[in-house]
DSSP file (Angstrom, degrees, kcal/mol; ACC not computed):
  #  RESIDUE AA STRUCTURE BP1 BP2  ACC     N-H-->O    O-->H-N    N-H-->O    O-->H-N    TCO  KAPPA ALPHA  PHI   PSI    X-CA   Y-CA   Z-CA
    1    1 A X     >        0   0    0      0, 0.0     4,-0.9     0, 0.0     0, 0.0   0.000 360.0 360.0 360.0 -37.4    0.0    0.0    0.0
    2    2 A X  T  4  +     0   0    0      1,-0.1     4,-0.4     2,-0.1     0, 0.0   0.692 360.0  40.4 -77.0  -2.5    2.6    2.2    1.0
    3    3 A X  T  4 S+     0   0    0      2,-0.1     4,-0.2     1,-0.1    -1,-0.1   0.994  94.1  72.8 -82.2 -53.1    4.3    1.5   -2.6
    4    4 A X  T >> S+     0   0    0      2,-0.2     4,-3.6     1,-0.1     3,-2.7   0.706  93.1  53.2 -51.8 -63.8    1.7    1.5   -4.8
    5    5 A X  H 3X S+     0   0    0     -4,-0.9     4,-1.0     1,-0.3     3,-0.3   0.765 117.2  40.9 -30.8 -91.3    0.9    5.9   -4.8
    6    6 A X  H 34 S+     0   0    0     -4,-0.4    -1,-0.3     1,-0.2     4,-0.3   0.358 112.9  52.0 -57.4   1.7    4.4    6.6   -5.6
    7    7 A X  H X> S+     0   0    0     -3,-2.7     4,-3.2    -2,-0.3     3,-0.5   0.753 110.3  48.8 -81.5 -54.8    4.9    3.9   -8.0
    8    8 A X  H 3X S+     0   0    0     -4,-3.6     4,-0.9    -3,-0.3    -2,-0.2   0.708 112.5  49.5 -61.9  -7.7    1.9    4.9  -10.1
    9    9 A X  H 3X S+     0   0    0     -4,-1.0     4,-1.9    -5,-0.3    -1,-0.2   0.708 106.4  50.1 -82.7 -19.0    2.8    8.2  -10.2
   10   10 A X  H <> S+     0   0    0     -3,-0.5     4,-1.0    -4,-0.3     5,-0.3   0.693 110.6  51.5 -82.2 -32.5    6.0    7.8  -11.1
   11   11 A X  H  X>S+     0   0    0     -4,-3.2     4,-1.8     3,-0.2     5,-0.8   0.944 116.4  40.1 -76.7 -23.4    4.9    5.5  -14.0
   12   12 A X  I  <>S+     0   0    0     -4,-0.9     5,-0.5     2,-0.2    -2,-0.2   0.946 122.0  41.0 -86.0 -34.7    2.3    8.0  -15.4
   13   13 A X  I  X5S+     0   0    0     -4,-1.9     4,-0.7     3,-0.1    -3,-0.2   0.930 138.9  14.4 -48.6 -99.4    4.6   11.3  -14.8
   14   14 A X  I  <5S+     0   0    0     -4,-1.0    -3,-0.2     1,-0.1    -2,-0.2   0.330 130.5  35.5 -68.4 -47.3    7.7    9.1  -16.2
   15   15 A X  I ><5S+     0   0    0     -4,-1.8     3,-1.5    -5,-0.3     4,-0.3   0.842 111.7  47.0 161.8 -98.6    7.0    6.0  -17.9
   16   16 A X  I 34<S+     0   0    0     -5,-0.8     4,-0.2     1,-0.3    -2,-0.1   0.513  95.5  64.9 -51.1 -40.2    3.3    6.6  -20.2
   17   17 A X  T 3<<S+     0   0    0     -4,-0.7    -1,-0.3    -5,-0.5     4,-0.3   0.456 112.2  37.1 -82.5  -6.0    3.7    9.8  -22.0
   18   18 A X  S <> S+     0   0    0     -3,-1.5     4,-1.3     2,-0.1     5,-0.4   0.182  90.6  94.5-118.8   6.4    6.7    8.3  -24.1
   19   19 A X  H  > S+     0   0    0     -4,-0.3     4,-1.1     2,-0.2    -2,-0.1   0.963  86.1  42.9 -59.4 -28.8    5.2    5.1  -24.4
   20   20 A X  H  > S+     0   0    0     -4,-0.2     4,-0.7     1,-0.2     5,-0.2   0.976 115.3  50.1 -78.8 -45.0    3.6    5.8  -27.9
   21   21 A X  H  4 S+     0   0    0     -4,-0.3    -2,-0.2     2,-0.2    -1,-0.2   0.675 108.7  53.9 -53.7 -31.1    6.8    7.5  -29.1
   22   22 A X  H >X S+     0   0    0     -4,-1.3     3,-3.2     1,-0.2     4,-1.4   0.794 112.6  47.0 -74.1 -84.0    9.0    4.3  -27.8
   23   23 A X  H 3< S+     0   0    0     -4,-1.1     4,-0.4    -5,-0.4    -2,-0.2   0.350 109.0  47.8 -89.3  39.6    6.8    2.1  -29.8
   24   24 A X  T 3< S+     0   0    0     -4,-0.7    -1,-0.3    -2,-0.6    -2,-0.2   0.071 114.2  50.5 -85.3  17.4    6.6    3.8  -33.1
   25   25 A X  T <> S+     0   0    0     -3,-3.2     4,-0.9    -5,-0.2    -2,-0.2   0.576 111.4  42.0-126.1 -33.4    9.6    4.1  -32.9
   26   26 A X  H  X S+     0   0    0     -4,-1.4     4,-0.8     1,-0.2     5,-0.1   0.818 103.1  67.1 -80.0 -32.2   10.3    0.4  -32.2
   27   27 A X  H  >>S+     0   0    0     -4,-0.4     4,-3.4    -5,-0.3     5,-0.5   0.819  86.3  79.3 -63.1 -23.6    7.5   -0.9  -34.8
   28   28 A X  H  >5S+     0   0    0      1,-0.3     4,-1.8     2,-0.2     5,-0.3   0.964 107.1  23.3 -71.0 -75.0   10.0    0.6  -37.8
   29   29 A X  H  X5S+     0   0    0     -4,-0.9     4,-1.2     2,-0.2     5,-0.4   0.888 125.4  50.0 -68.6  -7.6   12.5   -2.3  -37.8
   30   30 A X  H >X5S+     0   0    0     -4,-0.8     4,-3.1     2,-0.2     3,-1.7   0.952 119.6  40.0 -76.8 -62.0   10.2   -4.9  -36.3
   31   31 A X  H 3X5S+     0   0    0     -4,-3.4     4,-2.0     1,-0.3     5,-0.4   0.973 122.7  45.1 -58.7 -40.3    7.3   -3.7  -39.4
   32   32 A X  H 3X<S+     0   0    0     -4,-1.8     4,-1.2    -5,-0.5    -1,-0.3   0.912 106.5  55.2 -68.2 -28.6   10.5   -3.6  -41.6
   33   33 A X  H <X S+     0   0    0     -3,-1.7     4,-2.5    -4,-1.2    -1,-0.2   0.771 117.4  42.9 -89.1 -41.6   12.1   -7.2  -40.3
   34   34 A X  H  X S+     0   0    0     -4,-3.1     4,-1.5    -5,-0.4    -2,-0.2   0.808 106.8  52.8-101.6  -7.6    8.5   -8.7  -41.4
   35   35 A X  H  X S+     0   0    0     -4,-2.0     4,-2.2    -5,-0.3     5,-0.2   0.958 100.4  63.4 -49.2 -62.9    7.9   -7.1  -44.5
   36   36 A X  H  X S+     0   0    0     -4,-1.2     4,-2.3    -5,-0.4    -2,-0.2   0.783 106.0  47.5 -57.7 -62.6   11.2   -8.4  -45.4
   37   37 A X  H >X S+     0   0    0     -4,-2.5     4,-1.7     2,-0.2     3,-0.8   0.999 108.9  55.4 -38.0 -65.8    9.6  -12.4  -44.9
   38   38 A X  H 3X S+     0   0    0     -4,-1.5     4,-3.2     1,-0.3    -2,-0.2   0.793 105.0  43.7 -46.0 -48.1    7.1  -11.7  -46.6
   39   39 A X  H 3X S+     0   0    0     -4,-2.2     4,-1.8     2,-0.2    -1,-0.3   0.807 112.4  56.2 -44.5 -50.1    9.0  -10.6  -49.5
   40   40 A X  H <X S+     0   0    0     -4,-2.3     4,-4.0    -3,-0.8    -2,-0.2   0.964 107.4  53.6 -41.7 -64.4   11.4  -13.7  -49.1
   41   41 A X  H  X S+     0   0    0     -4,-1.7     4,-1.9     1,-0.2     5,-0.4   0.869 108.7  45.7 -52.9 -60.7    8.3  -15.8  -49.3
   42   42 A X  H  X S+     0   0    0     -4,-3.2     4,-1.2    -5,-0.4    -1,-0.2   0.841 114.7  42.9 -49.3 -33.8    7.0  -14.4  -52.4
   43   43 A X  H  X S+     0   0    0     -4,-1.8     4,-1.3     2,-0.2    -2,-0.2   0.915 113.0  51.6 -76.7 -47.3    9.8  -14.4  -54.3
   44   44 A X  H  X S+     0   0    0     -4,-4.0     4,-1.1    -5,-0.3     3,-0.3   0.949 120.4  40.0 -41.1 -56.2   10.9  -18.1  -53.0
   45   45 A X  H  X S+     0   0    0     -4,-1.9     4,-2.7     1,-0.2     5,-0.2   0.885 111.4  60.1 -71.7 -38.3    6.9  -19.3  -54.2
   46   46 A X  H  X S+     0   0    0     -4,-1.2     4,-1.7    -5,-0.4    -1,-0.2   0.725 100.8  48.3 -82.5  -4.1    7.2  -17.2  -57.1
   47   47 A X  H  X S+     0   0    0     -4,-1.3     4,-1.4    -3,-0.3    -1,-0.2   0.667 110.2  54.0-101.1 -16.9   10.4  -19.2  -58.6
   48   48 A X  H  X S+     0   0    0     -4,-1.1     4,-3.1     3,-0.1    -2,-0.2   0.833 109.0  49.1 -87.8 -29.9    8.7  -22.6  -58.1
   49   49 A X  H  X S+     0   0    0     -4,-2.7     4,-2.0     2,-0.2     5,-0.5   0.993 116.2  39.3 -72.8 -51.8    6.0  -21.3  -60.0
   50   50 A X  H  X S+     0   0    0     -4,-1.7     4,-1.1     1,-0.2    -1,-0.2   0.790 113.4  59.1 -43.8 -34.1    8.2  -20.1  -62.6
   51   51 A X  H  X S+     0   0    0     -4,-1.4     4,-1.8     2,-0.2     5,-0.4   0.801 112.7  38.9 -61.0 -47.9   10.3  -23.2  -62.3
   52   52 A X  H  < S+     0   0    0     -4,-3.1     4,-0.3     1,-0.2    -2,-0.2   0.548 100.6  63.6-116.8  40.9    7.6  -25.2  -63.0
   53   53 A X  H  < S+     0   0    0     -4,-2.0    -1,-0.2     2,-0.2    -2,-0.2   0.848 112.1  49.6 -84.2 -42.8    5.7  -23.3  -65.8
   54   54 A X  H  < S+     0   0    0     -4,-1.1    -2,-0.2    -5,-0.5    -3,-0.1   0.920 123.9  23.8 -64.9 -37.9    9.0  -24.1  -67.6
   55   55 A X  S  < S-     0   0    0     -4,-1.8    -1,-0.3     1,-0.0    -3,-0.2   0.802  78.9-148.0-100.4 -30.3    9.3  -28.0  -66.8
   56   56 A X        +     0   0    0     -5,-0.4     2,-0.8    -4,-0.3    -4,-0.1   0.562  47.0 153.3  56.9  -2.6    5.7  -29.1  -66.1
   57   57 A X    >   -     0   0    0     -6,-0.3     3,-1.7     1,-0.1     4,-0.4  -0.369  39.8-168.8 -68.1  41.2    7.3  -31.5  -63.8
   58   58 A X  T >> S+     0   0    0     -2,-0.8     3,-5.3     1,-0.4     4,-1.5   0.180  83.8  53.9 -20.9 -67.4    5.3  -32.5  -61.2
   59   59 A X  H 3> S+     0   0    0      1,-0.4     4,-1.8     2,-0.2    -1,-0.4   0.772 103.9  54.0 -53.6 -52.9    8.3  -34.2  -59.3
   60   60 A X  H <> S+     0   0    0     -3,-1.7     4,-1.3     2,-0.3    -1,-0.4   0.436 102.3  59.7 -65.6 -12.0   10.4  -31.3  -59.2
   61   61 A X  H <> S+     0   0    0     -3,-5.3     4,-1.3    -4,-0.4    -1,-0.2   0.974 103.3  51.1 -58.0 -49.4    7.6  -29.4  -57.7
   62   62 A X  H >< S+     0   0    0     -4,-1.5     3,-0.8     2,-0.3    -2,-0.3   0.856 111.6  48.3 -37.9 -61.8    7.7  -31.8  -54.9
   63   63 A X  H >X>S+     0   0    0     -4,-1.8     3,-9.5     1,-0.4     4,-1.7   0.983 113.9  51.1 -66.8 -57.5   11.6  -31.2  -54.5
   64   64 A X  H 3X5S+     0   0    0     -4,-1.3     4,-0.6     1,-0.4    -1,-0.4   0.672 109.5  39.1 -80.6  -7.5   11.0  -27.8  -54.6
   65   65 A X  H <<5S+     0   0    0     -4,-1.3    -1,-0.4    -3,-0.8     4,-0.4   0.110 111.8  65.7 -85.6  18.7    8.3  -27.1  -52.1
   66   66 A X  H <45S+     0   0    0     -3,-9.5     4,-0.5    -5,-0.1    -2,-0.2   0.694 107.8  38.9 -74.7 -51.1   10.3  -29.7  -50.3
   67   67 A X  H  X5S+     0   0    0     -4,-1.7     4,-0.8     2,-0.2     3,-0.4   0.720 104.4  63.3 -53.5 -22.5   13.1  -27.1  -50.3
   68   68 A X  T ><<S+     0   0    0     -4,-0.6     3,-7.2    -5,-0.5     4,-0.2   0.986  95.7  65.2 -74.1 -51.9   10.9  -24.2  -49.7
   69   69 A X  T 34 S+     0   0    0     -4,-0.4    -1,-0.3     1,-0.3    -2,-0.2   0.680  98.3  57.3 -34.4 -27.9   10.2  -26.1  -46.3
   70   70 A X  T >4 S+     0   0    0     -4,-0.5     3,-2.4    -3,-0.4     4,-0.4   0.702  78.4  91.3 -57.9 -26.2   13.8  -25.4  -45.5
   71   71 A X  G X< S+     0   0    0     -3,-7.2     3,-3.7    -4,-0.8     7,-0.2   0.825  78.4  54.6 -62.3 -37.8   13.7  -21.9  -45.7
   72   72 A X  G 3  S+     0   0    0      1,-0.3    -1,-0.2    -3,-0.2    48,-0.1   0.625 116.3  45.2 -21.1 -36.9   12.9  -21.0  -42.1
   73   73 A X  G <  S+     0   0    0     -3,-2.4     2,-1.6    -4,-0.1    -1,-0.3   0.310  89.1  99.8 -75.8 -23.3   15.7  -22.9  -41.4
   74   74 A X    X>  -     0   0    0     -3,-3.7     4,-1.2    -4,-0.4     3,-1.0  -0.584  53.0-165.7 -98.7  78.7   18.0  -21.4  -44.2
   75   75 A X  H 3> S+     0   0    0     -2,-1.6     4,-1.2     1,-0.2    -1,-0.2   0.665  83.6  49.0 -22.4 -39.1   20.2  -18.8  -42.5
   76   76 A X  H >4 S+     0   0    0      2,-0.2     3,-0.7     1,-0.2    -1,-0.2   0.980 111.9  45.9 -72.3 -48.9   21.4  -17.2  -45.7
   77   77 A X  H X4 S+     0   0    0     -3,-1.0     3,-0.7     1,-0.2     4,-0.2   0.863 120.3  42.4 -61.1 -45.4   18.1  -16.7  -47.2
   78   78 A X  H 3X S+     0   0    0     -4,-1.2     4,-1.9     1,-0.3    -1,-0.2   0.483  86.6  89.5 -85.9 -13.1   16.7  -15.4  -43.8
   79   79 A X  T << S+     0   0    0     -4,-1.2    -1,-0.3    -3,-0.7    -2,-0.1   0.215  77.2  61.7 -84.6  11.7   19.4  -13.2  -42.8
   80   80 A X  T X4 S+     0   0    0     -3,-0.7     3,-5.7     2,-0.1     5,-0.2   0.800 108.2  47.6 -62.0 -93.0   18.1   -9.9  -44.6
   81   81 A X  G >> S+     0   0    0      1,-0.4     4,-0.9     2,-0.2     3,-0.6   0.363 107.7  48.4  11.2 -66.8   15.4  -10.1  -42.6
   82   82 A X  G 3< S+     0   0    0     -4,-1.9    -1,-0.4     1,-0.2     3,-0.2   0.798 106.3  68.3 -64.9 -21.5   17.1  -10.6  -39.4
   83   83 A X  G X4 S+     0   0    0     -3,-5.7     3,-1.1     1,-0.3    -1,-0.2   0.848  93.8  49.4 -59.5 -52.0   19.0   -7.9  -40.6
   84   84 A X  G X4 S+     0   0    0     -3,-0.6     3,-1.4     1,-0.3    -1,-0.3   0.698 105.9  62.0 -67.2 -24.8   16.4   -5.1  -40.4
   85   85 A X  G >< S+     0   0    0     -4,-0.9     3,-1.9    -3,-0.2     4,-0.3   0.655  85.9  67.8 -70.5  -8.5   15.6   -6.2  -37.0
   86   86 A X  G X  S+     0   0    0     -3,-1.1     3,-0.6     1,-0.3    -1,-0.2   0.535  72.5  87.7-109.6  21.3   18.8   -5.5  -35.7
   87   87 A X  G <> S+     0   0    0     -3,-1.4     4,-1.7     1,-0.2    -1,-0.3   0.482  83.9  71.1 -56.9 -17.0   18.0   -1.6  -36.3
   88   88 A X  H <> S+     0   0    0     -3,-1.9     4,-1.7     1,-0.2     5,-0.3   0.902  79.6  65.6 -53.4 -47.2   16.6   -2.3  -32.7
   89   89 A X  H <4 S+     0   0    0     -3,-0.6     4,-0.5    -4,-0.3    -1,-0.2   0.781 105.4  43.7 -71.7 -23.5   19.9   -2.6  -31.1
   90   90 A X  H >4 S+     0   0    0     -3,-0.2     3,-1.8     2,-0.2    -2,-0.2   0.982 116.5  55.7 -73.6 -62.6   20.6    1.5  -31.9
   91   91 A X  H 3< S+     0   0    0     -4,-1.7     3,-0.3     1,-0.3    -2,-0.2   0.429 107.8  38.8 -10.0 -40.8   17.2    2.0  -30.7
   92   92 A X  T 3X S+     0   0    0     -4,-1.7     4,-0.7     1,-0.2    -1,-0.3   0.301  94.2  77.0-104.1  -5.5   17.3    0.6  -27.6
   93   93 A X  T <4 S+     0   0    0     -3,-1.8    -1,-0.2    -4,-0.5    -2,-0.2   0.255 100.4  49.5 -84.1  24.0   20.5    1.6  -26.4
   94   94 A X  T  4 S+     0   0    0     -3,-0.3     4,-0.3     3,-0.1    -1,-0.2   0.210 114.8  41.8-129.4   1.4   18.9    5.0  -25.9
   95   95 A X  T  > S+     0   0    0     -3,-0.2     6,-2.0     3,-0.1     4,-0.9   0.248 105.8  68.2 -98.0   2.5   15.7    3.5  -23.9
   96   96 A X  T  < S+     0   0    0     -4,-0.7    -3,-0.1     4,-0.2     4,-0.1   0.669 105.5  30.8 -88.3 -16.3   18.2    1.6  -22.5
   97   97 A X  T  4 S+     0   0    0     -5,-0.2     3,-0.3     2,-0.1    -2,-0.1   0.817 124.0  53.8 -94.5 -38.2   20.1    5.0  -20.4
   98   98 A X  T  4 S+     0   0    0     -4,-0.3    -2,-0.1     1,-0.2    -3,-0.1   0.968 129.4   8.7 -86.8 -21.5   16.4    6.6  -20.2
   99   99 A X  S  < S-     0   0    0     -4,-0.9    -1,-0.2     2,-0.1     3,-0.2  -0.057  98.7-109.4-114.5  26.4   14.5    3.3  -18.4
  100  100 A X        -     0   0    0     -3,-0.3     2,-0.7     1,-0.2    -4,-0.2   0.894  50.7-170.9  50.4  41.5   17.2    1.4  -17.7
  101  101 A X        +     0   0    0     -6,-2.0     3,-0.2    -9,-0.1    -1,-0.2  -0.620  12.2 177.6 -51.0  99.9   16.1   -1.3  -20.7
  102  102 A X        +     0   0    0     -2,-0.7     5,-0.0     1,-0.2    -9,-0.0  -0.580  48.8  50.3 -89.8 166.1   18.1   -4.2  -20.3
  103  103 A X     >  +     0   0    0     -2,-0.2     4,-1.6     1,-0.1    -1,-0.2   0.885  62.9 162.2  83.2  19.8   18.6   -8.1  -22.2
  104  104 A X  H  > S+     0   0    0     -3,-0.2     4,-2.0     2,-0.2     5,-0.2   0.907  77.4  53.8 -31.9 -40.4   18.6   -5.7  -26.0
  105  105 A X  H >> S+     0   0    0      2,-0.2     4,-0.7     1,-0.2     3,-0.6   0.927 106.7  45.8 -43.8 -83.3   20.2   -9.0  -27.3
  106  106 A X  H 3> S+     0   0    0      1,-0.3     4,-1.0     2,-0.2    -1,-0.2   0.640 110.0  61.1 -48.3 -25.1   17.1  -11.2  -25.9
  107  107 A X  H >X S+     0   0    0     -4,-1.6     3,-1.2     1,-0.2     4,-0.9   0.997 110.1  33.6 -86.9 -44.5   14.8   -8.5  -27.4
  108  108 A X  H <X S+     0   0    0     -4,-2.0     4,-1.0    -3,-0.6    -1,-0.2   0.449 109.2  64.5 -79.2  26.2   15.7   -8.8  -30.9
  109  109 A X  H 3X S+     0   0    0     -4,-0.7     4,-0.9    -5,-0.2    -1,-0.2   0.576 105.1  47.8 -90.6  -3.8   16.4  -12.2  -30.8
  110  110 A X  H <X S+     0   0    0     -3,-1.2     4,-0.8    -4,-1.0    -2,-0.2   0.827 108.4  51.4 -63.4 -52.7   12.9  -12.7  -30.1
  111  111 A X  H  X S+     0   0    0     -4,-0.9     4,-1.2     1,-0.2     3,-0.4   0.806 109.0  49.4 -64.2 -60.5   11.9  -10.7  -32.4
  112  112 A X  H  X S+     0   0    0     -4,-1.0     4,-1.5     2,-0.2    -1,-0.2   0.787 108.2  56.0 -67.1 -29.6   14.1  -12.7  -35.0
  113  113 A X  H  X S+     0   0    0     -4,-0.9     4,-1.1     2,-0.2    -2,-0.2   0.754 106.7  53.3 -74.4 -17.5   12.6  -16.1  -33.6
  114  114 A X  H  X S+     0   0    0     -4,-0.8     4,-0.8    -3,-0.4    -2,-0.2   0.840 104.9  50.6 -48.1 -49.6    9.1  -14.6  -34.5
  115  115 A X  H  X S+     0   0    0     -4,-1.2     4,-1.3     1,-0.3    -2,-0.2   0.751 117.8  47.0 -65.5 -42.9   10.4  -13.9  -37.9
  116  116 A X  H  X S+     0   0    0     -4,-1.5     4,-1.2     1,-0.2    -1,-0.3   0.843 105.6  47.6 -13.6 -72.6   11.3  -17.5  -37.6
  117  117 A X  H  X S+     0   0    0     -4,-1.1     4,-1.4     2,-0.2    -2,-0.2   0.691 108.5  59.7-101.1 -23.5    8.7  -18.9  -36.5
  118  118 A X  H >X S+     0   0    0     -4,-0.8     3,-1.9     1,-0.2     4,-1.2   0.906 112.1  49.3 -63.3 -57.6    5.8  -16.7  -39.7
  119  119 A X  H 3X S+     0   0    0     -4,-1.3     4,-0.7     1,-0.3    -1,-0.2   0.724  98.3  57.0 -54.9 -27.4    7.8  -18.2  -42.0
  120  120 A X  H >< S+     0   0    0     -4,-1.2     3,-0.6     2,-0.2     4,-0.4   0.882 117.4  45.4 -48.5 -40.7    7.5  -21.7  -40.4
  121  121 A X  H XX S+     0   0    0     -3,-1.9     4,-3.5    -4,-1.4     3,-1.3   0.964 102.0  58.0 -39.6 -85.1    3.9  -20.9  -41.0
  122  122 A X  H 3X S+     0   0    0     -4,-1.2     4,-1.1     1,-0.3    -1,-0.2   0.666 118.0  33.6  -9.4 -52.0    3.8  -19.6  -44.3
  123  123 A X  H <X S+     0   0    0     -4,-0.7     4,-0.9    -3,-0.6    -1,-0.3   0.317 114.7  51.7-130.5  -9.3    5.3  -22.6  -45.7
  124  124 A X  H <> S+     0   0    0     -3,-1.3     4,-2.3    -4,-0.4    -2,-0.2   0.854 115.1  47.0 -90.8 -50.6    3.9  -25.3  -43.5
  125  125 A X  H  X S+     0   0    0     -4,-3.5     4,-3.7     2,-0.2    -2,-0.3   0.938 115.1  51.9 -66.8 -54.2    0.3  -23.5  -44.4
  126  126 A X  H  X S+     0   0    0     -4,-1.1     4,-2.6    -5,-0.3    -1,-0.2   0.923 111.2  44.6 -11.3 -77.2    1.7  -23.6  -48.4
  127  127 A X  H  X S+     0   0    0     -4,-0.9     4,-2.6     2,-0.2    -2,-0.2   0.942 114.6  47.5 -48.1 -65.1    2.5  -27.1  -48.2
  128  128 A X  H  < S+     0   0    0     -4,-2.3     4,-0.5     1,-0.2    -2,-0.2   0.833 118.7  42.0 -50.5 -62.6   -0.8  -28.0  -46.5
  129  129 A X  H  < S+     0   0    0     -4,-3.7     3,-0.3     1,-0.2    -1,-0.2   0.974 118.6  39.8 -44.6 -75.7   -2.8  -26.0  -48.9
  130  130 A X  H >X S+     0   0    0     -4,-2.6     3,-1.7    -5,-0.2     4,-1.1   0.605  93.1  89.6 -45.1 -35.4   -1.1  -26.9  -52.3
  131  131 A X  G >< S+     0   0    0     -4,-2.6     3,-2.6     1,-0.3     4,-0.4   0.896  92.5  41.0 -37.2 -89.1   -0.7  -30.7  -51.2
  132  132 A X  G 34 S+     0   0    0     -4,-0.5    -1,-0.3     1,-0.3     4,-0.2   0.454 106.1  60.1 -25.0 -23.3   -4.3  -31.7  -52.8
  133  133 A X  G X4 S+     0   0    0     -3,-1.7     3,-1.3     1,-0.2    -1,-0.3   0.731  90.6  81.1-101.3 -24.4   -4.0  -29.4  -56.3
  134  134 A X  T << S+     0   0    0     -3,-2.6    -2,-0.2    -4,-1.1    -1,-0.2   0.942  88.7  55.2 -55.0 -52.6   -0.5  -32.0  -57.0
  135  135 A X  T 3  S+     0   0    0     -4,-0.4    -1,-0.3     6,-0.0    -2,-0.1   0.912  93.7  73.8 -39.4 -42.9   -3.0  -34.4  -58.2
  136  136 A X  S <  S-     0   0    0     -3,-1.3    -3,-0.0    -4,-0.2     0, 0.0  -0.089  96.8 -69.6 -74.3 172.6   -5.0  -32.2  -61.2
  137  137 A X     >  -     0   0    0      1,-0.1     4,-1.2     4,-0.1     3,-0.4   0.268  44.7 -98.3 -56.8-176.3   -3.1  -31.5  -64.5
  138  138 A X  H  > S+     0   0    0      1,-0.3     4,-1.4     2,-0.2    -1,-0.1   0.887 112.8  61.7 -81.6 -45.2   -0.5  -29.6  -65.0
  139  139 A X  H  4 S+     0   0    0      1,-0.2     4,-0.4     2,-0.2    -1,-0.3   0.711 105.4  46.8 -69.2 -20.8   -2.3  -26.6  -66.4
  140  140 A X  H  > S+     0   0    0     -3,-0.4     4,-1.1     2,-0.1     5,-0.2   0.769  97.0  72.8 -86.4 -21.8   -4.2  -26.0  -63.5
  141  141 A X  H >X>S+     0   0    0     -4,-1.2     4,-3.4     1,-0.2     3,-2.8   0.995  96.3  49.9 -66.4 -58.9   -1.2  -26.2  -60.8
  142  142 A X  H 3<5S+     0   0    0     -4,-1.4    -1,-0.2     1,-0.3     4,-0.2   0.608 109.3  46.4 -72.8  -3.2    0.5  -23.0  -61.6
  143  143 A X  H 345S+     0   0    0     -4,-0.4     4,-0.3    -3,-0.1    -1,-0.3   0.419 116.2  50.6 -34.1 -31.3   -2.4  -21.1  -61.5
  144  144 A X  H <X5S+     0   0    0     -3,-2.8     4,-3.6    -4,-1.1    -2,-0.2   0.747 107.0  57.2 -66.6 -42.0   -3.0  -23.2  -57.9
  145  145 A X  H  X5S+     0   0    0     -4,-3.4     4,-3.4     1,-0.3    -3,-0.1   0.960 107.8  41.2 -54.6 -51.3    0.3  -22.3  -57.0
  146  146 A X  H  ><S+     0   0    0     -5,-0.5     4,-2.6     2,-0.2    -1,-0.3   0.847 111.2  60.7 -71.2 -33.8   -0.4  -18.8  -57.4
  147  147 A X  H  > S+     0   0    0     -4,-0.3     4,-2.3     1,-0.2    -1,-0.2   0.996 112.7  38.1 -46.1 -61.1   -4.1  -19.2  -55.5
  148  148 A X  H  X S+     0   0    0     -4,-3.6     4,-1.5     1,-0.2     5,-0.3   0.638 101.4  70.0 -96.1   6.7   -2.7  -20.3  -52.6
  149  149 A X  H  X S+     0   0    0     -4,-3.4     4,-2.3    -5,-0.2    -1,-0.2   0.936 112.4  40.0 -61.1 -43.8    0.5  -18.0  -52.4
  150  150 A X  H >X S+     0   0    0     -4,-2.6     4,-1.6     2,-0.2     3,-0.7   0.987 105.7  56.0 -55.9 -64.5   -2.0  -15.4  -51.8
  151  151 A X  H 3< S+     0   0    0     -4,-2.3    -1,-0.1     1,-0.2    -3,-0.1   0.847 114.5  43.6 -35.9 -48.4   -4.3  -16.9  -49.6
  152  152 A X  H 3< S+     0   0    0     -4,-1.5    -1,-0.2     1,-0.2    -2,-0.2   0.883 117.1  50.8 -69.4 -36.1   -1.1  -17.7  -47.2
  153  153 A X  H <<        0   0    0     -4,-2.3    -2,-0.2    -3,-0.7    -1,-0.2   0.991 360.0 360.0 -50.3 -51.1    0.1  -13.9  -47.9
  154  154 A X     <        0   0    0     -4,-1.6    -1,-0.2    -5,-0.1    -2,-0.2   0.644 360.0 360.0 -73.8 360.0   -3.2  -12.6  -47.0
């Protein structure tokens, strides 16, 4: 009881009035770090489609949306991405001297296991989708392809 007054005042005086300002400020590489999947992911879906308007090859779709399933996984591929997040670490070393924010590592690396963890999504949800259209003919899959890269974008 005796804490509580002088703590809440201290957060709304100190604390609240930069709270909006922190996180706009903080959404620009986080919004920037997941654009940046998204982008990955389109271009990655959009080179199996291209790949197999050119071959027709039903097998070599398989490989390659076997590979796309890697990409979460694929450090090179993923490491723009991770890249724009790690605009955080200049960012937070200046909420780190005014609130004494500590663990900057652990917050974008969170951040980056998020980024991690859409794309697992993306591509798990891809897979999931697309699986069933591998039977029809050939002429309908890369049009399929293309259905359900949006629907998993959207």
């Amino acid at each position: 009881a005796s804490v509580s007054e002088p703590a809440q005042k201290c957060c709304t005086e100190n604390i609240q009035p930069f709270l909006t300002s922190i996180l706009e400020e903080l959404m620009g590489p986080v919004s920037s770090g997941f654009t940046e999947v998204r982008s990955l992911f389109d271009k990655e879906v959009d080179e199996i489609i291209q790949d197999f308007q050119k071959t027709n090859d039903m097998t070599r779709l398989k490989e390659n949306v076997d590979q796309l399933m890697t990409l979460p996984f694929n450090s090179v591929k993923m490491e723009p991405c991770y890249l724009k997040v790690n605009l955080l670490q200049e960012l937070l070393q200046d909420l780190k001297s005014r609130f004494k924010v500590y663990h900057i590592d652990f917050v974008i690396q969170r951040t980056q296991n998020f980024m991690q963890e859409l794309m697992e999504n993306a591509v798990y949800t891809f897979e999931q989708l697309l699986s069933p259209s591998r039977q029809a003919d050939s002429v309908k899959v890369a049009t399929t392809i293309e259905k359900v890269k949006l629907r998993v974008l959207k």
